[in-house]
C-alpha positions as CSV (number, residue, x, y, z in Angstrom):
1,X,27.7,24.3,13.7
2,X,24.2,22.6,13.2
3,X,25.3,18.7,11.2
4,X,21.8,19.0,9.7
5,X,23.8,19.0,6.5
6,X,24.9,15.6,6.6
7,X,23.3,12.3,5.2
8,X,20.6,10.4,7.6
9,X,22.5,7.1,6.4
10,X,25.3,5.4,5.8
11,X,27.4,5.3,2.8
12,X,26.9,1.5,2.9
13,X,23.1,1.7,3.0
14,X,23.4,3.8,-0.5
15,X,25.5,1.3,-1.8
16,X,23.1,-1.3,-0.9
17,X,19.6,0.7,-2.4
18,X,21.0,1.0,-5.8
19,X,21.7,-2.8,-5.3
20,X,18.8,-3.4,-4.4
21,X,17.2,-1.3,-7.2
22,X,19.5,-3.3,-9.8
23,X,18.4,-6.3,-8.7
24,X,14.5,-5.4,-8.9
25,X,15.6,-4.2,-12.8
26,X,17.0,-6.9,-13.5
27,X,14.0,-9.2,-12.2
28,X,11.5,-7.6,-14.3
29,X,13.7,-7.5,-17.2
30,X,14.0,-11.0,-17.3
31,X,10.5,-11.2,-17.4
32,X,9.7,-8.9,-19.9
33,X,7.8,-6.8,-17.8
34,X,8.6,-2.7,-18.9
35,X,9.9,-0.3,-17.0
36,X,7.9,2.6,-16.9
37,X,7.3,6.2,-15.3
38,X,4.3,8.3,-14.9
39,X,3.7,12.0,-12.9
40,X,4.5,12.9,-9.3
41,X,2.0,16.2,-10.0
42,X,-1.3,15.3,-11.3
43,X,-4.8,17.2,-11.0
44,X,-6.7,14.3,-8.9
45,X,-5.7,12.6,-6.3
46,X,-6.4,9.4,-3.9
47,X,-9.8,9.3,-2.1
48,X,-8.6,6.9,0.7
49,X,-9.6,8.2,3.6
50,X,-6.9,7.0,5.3
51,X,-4.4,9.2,3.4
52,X,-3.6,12.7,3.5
53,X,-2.1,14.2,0.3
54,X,0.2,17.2,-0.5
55,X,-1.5,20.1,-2.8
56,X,0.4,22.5,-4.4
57,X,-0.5,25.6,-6.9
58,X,0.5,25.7,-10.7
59,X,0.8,29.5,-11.7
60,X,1.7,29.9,-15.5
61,X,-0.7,33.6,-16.1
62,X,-3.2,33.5,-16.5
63,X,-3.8,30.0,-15.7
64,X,-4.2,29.4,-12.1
65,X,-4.9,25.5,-11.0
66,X,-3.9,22.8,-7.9
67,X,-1.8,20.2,-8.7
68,X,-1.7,17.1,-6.0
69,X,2.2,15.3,-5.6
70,X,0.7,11.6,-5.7
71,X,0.2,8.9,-2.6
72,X,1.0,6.4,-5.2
73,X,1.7,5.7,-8.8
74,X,-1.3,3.3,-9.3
75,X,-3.7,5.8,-11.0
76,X,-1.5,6.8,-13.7
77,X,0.2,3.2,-14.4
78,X,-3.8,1.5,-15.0
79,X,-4.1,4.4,-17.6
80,X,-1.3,3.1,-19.5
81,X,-2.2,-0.8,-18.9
82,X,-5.9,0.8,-20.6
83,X,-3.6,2.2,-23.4
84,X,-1.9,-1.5,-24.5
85,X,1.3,-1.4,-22.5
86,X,1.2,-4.6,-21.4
87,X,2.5,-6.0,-17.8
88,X,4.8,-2.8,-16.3
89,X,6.6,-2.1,-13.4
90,X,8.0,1.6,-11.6
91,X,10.2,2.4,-9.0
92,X,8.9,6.3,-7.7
93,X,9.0,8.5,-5.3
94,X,5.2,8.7,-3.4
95,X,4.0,11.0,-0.9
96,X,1.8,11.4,2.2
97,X,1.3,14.3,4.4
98,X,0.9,13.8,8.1
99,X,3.4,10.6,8.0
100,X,6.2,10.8,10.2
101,X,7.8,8.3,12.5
102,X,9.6,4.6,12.6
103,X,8.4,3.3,9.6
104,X,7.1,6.9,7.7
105,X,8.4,9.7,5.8
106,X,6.3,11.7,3.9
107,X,8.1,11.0,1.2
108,X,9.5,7.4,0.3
109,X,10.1,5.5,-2.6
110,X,7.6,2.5,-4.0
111,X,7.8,-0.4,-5.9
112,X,5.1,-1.0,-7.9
113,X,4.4,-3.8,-11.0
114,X,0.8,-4.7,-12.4
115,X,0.8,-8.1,-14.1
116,X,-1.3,-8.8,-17.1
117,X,-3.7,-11.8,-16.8
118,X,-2.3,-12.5,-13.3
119,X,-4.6,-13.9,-10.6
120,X,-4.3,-13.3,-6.8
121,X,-2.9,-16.2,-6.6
122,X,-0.3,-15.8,-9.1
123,X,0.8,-12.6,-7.9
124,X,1.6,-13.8,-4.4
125,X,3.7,-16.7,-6.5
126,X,5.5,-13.7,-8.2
127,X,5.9,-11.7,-4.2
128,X,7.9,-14.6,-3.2
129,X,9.5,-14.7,-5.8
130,X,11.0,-11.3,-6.2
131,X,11.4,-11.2,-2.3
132,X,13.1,-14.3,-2.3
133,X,15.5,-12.8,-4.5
134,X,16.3,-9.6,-2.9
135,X,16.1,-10.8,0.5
136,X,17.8,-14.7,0.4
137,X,21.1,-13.4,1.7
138,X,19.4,-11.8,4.7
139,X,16.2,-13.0,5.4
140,X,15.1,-17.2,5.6
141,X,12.3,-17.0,3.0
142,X,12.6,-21.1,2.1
143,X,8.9,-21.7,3.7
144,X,6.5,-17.9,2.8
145,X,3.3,-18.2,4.4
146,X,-0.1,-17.8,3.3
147,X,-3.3,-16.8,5.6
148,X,-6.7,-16.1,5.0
149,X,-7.5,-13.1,6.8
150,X,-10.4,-14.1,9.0
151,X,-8.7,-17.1,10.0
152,X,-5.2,-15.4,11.2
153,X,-7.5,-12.4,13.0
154,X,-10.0,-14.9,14.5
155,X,-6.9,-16.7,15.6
156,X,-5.0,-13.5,17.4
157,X,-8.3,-12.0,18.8
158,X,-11.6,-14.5,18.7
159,X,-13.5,-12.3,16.5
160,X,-14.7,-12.8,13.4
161,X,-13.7,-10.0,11.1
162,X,-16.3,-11.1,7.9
163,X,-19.7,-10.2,10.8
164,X,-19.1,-6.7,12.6
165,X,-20.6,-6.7,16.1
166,X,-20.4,-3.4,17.5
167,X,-20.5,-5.2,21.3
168,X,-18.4,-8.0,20.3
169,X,-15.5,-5.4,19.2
170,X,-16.6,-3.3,22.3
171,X,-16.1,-6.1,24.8
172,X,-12.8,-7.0,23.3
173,X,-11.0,-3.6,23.8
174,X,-12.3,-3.3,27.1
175,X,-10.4,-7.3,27.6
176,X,-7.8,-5.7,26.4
177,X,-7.9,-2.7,27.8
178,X,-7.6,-0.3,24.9
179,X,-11.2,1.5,25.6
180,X,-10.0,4.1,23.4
181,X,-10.7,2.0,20.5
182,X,-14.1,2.4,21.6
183,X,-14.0,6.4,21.0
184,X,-11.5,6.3,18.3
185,X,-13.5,3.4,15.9
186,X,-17.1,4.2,16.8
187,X,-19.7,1.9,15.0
188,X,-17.0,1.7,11.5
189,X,-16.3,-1.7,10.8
190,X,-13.0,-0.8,9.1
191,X,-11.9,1.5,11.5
192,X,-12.1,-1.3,13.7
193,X,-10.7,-4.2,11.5
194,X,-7.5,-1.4,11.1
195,X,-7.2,-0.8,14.7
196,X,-7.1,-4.4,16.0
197,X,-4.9,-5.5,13.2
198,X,-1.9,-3.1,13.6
199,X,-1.7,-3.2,17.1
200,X,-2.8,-7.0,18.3
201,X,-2.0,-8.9,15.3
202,X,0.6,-7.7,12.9
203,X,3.4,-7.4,15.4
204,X,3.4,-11.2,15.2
205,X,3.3,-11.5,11.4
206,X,6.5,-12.6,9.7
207,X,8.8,-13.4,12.4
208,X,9.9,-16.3,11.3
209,X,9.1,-16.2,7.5
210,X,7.8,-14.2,4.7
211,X,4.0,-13.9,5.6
212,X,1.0,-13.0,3.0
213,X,-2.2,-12.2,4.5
214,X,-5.3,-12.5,1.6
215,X,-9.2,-12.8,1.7
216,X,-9.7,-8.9,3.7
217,X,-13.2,-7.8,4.3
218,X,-15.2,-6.4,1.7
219,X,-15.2,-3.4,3.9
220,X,-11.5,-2.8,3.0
221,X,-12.0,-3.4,-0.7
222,X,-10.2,-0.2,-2.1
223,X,-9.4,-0.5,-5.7
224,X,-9.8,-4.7,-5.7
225,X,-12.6,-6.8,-6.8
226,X,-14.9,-8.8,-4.5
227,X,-14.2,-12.5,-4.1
228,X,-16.4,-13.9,-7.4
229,X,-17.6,-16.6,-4.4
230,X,-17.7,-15.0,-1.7
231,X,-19.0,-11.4,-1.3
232,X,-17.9,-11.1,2.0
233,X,-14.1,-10.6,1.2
234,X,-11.9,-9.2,-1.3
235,X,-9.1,-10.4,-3.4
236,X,-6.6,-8.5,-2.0
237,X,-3.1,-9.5,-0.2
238,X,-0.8,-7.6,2.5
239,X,2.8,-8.6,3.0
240,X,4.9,-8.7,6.0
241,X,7.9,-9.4,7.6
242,X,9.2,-9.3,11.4
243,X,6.0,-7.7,12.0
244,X,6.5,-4.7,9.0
245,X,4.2,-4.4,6.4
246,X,5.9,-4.4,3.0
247,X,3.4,-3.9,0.7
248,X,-0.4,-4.0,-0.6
249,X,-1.8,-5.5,-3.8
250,X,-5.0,-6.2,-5.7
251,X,-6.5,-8.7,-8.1
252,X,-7.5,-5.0,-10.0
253,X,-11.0,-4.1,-10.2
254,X,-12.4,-3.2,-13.7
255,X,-15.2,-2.2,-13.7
256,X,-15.5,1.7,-14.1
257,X,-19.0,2.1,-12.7
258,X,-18.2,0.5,-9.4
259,X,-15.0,2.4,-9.0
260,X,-16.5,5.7,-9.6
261,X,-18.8,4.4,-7.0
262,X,-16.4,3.3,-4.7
263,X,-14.9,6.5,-5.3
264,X,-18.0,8.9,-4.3
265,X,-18.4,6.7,-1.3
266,X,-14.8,7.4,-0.3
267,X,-14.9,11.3,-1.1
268,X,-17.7,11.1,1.3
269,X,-16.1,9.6,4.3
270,X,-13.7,11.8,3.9
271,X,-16.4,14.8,4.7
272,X,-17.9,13.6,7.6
273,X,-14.6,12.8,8.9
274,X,-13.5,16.4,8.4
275,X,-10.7,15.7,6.1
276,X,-9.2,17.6,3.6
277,X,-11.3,17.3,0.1
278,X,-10.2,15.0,-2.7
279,X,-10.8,15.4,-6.2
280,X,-12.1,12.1,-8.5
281,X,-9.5,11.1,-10.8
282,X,-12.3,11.0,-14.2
283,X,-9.6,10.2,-16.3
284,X,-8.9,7.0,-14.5
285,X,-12.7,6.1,-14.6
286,X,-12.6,7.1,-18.3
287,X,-9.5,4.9,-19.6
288,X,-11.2,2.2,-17.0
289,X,-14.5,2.6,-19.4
290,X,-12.4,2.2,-22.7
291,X,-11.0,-1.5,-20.9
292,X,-8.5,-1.9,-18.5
293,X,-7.1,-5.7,-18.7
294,X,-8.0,-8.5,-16.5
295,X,-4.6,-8.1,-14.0
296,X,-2.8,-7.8,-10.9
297,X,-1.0,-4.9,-9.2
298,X,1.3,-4.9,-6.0
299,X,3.3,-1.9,-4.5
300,X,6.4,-2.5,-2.3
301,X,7.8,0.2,0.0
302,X,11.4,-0.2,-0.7
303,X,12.9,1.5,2.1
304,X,11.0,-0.8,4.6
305,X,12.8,-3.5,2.6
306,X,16.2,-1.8,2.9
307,X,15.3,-1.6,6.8
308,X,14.6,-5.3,6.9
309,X,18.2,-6.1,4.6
310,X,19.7,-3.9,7.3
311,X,18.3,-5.0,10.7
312,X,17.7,-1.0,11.0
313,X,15.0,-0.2,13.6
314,X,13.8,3.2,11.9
315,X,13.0,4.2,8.6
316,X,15.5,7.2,8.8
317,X,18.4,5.1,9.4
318,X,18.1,4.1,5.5
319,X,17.1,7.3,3.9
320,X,19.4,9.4,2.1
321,X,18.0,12.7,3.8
322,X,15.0,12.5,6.3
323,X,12.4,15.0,6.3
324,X,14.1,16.7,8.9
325,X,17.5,17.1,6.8
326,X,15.5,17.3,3.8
């Protein structure tokens, strides 16, 4: 008789997620930051051309329409900071089709907490601090570190990743003899930057401490604002330990024109690429347009963090039900 039946984890491991979830509560409480929760079905979706999203159909006759399960929370949540609600934080469930491996499920649950008037800088203050919390009996945290990007990936590779030189990145995969980076990447500066970055330099991120990489490429803007002095990078900040990315945030672009913008430019990637079609979240762009506040966003994938409070080497070793036993 098949076990498929069973749980993917440990008893222990649930035990220690809705510690680890009381413990994230608790942290926001204290700083009066409000628990809140939006839709997992929604009629837009992410343009990232990265992701891939799940599409489902909503059949009430005689209304016929797709709804999208979300690759994030983040839409939603700046409608309500728009609305008044003040700093907030969720814990959801997020998914991503096509994801599948050591580190992905296609679905997973996310941390994710926008801070009102927060700089860059003050959000990675508040990262280290919430880490520092959740991880102090596991992890040695006393000393996070902070990196501009273009110095850590000049550092791992020579290259400066602020000047894209198609050669320059050609020579380099053929040094390190990963020519399929040539094929793969083409003359796209991001697809590059991503390529180089998860395979020669984030393995050695974190090993010894928390580690926050800031400053990316303009290139890799997404839903941050430009550096206000230098165009050539945007204020944005990865986190990682023992070579595991935790988390992404933003100092949060606000400006509704730029991000409908940004948007288009995405949704048209996306078709020469040959991905599946998005559609534009305009109610985003709208509650942008009525004054989203001057803030800060990170999200957190939390069962990468139980995997780090558990030495476990693969995501399903901390899920309740992988997608396999789903």
């Amino acid at each position: 008789m098949s076990k498929n039946w069973e749980p993917t984890c440990n008893l222990e491991i649930l035990h220690l997620r809705a510690q680890l979830l009381d413990k994230i509560r608790r942290f926001f409480s204290e700083k009066s930051v409000l628990e809140v929760e939006t839709p997992l079905l929604s009629h837009s979706c992410g343009t990232d051309p990265q992701l891939d999203f799940f599409k489902t159909a909503f059949s009430f006759p005689p209304l016929e329409e797709s709804l999208f399960l979300q690759t994030s929370p983040e839409f939603a949540m700046k409608r309500l900071l728009a609305s008044g609600s003040g700093s907030i934080y969720q814990i959801a469930k997020a998914f991503r089709n096509g994801e599948s491996g050591r580190l992905h499920n296609p679905e997973f649950t996310l941390l994710e907490w926008y801070r009102v008037d927060f700089t860059l800088t003050d959000l990675m203050d508040e990262i280290a601090e919430l880490l520092t919390v959740l991880l102090k009996d596991y992890v040695d945290l006393s000393e996070p570190q902070r990196f501009s990007y273009q110095a850590i990936f000049q550092r791992y590779t020579g290259l400066n990743p602020l000047v894209f030189s198609y050669q320059d990145y050609c020579d380099y995969a053929q040094t390190k003899n990963i020519p399929e980076a040539i094929t793969l990447c083409g003359d796209d500066h991001g697809l590059w930057l991503d390529f180089i970055f998860s395979h020669h330099i984030q393995p050695y991120l974190g090993q010894e401490a928390l580690c926050m990489i800031y400053g990316y490429p303009a290139c890799q803007s997404s839903l941050a604002r430009i550096n206000l002095f230098d165009s050539k990078i945007t204020d944005r900040v990865e986190v990682f330990i023992k070579g595991i990315e935790l988390g992404n945030g933003y100092y949060e672009l606000t400006d509704a024109q730029e991000q409908s913008k940004r948007f288009d430019e995405e949704m048209a990637v996306r078709q020469q690429r040959n991905r599946p079609s998005s559609v534009k979240d305009w109610r985003l762009i709208t509650a942008m347009e009525q004054g989203l506040p001057e803030c800060s966003g990170m999200a957190i994938g939390l069962d990468r963090l139980l995997m780090i409070l558990t030495g476990s080497v693969a995501i399903n070793d901390v899920l309740s039900f992988s997608i396999d036993r789903a």
